[in-house]
C-alpha positions in Angstrom: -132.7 -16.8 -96.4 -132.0 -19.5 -98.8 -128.4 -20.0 -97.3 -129.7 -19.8 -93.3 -132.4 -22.6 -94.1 -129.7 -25.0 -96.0 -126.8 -24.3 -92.9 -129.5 -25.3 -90.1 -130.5 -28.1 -92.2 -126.9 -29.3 -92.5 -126.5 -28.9 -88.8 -129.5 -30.9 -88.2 -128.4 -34.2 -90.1 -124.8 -33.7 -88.6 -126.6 -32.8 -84.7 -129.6 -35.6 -85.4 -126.0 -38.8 -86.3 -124.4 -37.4 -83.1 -127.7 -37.8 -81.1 -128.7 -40.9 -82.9 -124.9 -42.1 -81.9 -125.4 -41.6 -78.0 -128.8 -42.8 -78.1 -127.0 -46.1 -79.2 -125.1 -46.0 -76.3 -126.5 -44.8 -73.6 -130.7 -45.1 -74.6 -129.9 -48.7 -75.3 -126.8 -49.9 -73.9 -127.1 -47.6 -70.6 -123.1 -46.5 -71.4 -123.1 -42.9 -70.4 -120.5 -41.5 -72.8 -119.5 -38.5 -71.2 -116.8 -38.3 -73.9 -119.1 -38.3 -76.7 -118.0 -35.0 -79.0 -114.5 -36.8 -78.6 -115.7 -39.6 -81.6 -117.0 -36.7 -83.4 -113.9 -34.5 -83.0 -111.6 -37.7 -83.7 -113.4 -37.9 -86.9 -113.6 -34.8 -88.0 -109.8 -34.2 -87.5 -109.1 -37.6 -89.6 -111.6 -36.5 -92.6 -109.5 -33.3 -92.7 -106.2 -34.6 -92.4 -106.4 -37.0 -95.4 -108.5 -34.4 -97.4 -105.9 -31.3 -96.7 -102.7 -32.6 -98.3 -98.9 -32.6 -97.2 -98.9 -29.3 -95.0 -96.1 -28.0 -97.1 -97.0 -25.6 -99.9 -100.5 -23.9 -99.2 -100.8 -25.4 -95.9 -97.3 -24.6 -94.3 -98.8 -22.4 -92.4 -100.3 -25.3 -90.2 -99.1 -28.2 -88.7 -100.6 -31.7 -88.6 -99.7 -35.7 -89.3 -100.5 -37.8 -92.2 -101.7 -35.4 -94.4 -103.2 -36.8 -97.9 -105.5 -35.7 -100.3 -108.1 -39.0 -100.6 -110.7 -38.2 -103.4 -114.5 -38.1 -102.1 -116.3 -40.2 -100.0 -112.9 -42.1 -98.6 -112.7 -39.0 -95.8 -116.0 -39.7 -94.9 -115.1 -43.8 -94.6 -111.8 -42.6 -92.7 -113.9 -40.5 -90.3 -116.2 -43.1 -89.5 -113.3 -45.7 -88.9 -111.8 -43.8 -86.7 -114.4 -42.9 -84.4 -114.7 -46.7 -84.5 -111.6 -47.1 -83.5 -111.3 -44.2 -81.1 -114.3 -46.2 -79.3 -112.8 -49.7 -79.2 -109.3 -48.3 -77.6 -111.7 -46.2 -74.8 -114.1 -49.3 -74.5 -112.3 -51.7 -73.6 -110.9 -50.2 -70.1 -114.0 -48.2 -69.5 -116.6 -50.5 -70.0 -115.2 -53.1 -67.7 -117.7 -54.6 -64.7 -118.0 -50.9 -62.5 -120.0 -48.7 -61.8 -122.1 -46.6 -64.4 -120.8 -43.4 -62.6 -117.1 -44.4 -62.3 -117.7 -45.4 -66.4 -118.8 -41.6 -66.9 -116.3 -39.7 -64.9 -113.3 -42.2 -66.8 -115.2 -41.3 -70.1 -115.4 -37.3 -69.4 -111.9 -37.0 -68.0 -110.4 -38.7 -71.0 -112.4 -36.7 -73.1 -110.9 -33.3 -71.3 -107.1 -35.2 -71.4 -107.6 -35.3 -75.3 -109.0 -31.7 -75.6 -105.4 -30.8 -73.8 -103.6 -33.0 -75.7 -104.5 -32.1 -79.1 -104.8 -28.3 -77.7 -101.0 -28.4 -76.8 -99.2 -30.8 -79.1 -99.1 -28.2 -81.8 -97.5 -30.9 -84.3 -100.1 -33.0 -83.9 -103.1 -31.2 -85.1 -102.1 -27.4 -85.6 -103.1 -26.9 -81.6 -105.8 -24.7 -80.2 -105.8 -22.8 -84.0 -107.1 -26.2 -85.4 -107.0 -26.7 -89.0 -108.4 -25.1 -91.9 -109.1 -24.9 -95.4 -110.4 -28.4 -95.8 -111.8 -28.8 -99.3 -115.5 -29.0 -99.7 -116.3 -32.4 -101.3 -117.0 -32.6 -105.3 -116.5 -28.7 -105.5 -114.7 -29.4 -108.6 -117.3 -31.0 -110.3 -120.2 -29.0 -109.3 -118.1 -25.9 -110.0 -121.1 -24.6 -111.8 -123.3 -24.3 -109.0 -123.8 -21.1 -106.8 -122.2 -21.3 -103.4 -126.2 -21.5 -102.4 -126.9 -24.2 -104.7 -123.6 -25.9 -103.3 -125.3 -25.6 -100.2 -128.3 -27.1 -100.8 -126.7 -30.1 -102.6 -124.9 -30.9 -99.7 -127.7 -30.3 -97.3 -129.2 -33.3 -99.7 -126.0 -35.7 -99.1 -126.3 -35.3 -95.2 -129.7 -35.8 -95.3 -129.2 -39.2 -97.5 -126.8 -40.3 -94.7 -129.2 -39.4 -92.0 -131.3 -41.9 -93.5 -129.1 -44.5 -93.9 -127.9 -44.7 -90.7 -131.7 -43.9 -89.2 -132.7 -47.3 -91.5 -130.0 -48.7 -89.8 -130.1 -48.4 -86.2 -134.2 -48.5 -87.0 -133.6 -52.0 -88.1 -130.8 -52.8 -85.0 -133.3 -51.1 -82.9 -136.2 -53.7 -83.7 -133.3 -56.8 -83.5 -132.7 -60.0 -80.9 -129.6 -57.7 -80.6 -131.2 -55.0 -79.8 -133.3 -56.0 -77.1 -131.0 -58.3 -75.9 -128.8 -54.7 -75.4 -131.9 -53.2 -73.5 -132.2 -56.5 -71.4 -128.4 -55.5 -70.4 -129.0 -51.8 -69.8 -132.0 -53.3 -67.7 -130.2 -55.8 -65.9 -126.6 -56.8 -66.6 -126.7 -59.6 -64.0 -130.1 -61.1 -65.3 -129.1 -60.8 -68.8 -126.4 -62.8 -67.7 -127.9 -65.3 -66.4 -129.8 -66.1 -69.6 -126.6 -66.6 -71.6 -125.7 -63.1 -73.1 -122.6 -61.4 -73.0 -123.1 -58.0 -71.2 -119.9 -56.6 -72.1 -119.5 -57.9 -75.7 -122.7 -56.6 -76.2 -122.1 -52.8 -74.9 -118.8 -53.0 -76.6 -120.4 -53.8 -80.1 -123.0 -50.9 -79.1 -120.0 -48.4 -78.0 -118.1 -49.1 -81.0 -121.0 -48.5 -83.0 -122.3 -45.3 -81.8 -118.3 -44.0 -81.9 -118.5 -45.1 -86.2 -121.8 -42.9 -86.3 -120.2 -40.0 -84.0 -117.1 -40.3 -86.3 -118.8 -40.2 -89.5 -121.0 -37.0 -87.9 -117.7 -35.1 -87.3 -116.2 -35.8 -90.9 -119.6 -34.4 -92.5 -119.4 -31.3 -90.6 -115.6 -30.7 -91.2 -116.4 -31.1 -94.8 -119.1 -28.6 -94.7 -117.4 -25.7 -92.4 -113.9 -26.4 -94.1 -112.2 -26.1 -90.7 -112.3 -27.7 -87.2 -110.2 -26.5 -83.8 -110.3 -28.0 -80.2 -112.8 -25.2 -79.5 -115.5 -26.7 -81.1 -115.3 -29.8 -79.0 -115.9 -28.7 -75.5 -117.3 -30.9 -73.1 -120.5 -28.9 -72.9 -121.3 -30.2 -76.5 -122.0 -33.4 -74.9 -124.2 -32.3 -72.1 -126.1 -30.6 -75.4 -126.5 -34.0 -77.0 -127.5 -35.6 -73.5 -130.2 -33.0 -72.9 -131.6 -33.1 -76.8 -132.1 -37.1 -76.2 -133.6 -36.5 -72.4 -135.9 -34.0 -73.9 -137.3 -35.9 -76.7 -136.8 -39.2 -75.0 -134.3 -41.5 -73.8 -134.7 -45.2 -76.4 -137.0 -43.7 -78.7 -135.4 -42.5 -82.3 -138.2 -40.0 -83.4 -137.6 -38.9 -79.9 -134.3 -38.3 -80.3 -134.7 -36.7 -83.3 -137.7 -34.3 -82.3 -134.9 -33.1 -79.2 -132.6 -32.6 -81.4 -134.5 -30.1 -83.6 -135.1 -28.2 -80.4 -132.1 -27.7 -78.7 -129.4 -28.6 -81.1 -131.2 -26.3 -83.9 -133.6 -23.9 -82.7 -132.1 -23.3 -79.1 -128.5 -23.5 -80.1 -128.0 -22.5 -84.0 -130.6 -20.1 -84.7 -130.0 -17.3 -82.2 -126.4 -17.4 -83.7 -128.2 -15.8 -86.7 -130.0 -13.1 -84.6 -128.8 -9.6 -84.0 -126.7 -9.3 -81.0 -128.5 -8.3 -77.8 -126.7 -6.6 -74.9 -123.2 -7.4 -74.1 -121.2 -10.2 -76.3 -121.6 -13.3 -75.3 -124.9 -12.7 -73.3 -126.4 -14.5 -75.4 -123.9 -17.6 -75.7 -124.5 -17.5 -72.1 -128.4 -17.4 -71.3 -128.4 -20.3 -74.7 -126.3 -23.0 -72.0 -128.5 -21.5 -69.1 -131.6 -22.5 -71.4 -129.8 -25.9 -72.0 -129.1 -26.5 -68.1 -132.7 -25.3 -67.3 -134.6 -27.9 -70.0 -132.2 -30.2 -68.8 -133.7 -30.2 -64.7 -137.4 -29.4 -65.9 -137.6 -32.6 -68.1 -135.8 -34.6 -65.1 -138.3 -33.5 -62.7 -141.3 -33.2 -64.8 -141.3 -35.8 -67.9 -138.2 -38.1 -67.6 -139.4 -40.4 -70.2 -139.1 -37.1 -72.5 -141.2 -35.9 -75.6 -141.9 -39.2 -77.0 -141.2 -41.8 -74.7 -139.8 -45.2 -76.2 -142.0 -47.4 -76.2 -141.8 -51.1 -74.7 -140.8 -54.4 -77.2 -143.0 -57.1 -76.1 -141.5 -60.5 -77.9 -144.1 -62.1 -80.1 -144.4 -65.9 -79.5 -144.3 -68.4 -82.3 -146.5 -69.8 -84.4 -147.5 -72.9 -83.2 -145.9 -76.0 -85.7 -148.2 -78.4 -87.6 -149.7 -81.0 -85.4 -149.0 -78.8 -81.7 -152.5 -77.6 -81.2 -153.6 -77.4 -77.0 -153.9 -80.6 -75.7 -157.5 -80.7 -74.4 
């Protein structure tokens, strides 16, 4: 029991960066990043290529490129980078002045190019086996612990980096920038008007969100000590869009609350329950589940769970010597 409560908890903190990442993007910037698990997968490939070594020796038996072996946290500051990264090379021809729907089909069909790509190009990243047998981080020094305890330690570390980056985007979130990004997602063209930069804006809020995704992938490389193209299927995304729809769209507690109920309780724990009928019936009905919340909270509560709620800006103090002229 001890080790099923410390996985989910783990997957929570790694689910709860991912959704806090598109909530970035899409709850405030209106970006609908279709390509999402792509940041995560990018930075959970980079975290375990610069963690596993030269794959020579122990790791001949897979295939990959710039293999190292950086002590802890660097794969965690690589993962996060290149999300960053991954985001700034897709942003800047997909968020160009078009449509929000031609911006999500560009975003989902480079998302299924790269899952080819890196599926095929067995040089690249060991193909559609992935890689495996990336070291767990500080193993070494807490040698002494049980693999439980290990567990629970590390369950610990996620959840101190949930709360960094929840202080974080908290803080962004309550920001001129911040609401200057909802007064784009609102209404590029008036936002425009007033003097901000639409784009640079959504950019900065893209770019962002793919550092969060990143750093999300490299902690749950790190904790499974393998990652393959199969674990970064496009339906991961539409997960991640229904967990924020269903706690609501803007509002981090929100996003949080869905997360816990579809990322954890509809999609981890039944993996941990006795198999009923055929395999795979119940990998099946879990996506029909997902599908299903998705339409009800559509037609029935858009705003979601916990709806965000709206920023009025407070006007200032009046100076010394500016009272109402009578």
């Amino acid at each position: 029991m001890s080790f099923y409560a410390s996985t989910l908890i783990v997957y929570f903190f790694v689910d709860v960066l991912l959704a806090w990442a598109l909530n970035l993007q899409f709850g405030w910037g209106g970006i609908p990043n279709f390509a999402l698990i792509m940041f995560q997968a990018a930075g959970a490939y980079a975290a375990a290529v610069v963690s596993l070594g030269p794959d020579t020796g122990v790791n001949s038996f897979q295939r990959y490129v710039f293999g190292a072996s950086l002590p802890f946290p660097l794969p965690l500051v690589i993962a996060a980078l290149t999300g960053g990264l991954l985001a700034a090379v897709a942003g800047s021809f997909s968020l160009r002045r078009m449509r929000r729907d031609y911006q999500a089909a560009i975003l989902l069909i480079v998302s299924l190019i790269a899952i080819q790509v890196v599926s095929n190009a067995v040089g690249l990243l060991n193909g559609s086996n992935g890689l495996t047998g990336v070291p767990r981080p500080l193993s070494g020094l807490l040698s002494g612990l049980t693999y439980d305890g290990y567990q629970w330690v590390y369950a610990a570390w996620a959840g101190a980096i949930a709360l960094a980056v929840y202080l974080l985007v908290a803080r962004l979130g309550r920001s001129t920038w911040g609401r200057a990004l909802r007064a784009v997602r609102d209404d590029e063209d008036a936002a425009a008007t007033i003097g901000l930069n639409p784009l640079g804006l959504r950019m900065q809020a893209f770019v962002l969100g793919g550092v969060i995704a990143g750093l999300s992938g490299g902690l749950l490389v790190e904790f499974l000590a393998a990652w393959s193209p199969a674990a970064w299927g496009y339906a991961e995304t539409f997960a991640v869009f229904t967990a924020i729809i269903l706690g609501g769209v803007g509002n981090i507690w929100g996003v949080a609350l869905g997360t816990l109920l579809v990322q954890v309780i509809f999609l981890q724990v039944p993996t941990f329950l006795p198999q009923v009928g055929y395999t795979g019936l119940i990998d099946a009905l879990q996506w029909v589940l997902i599908g299903t919340l998705w339409l009800v909270c559509l037609a029935i509560r858009p705003r979601g769970l916990i709806p965000a709620r709206r920023y009025h800006a407070v006007p200032p103090a009046p100076g010394p010597g500016t009272g109402n002229p009578r």
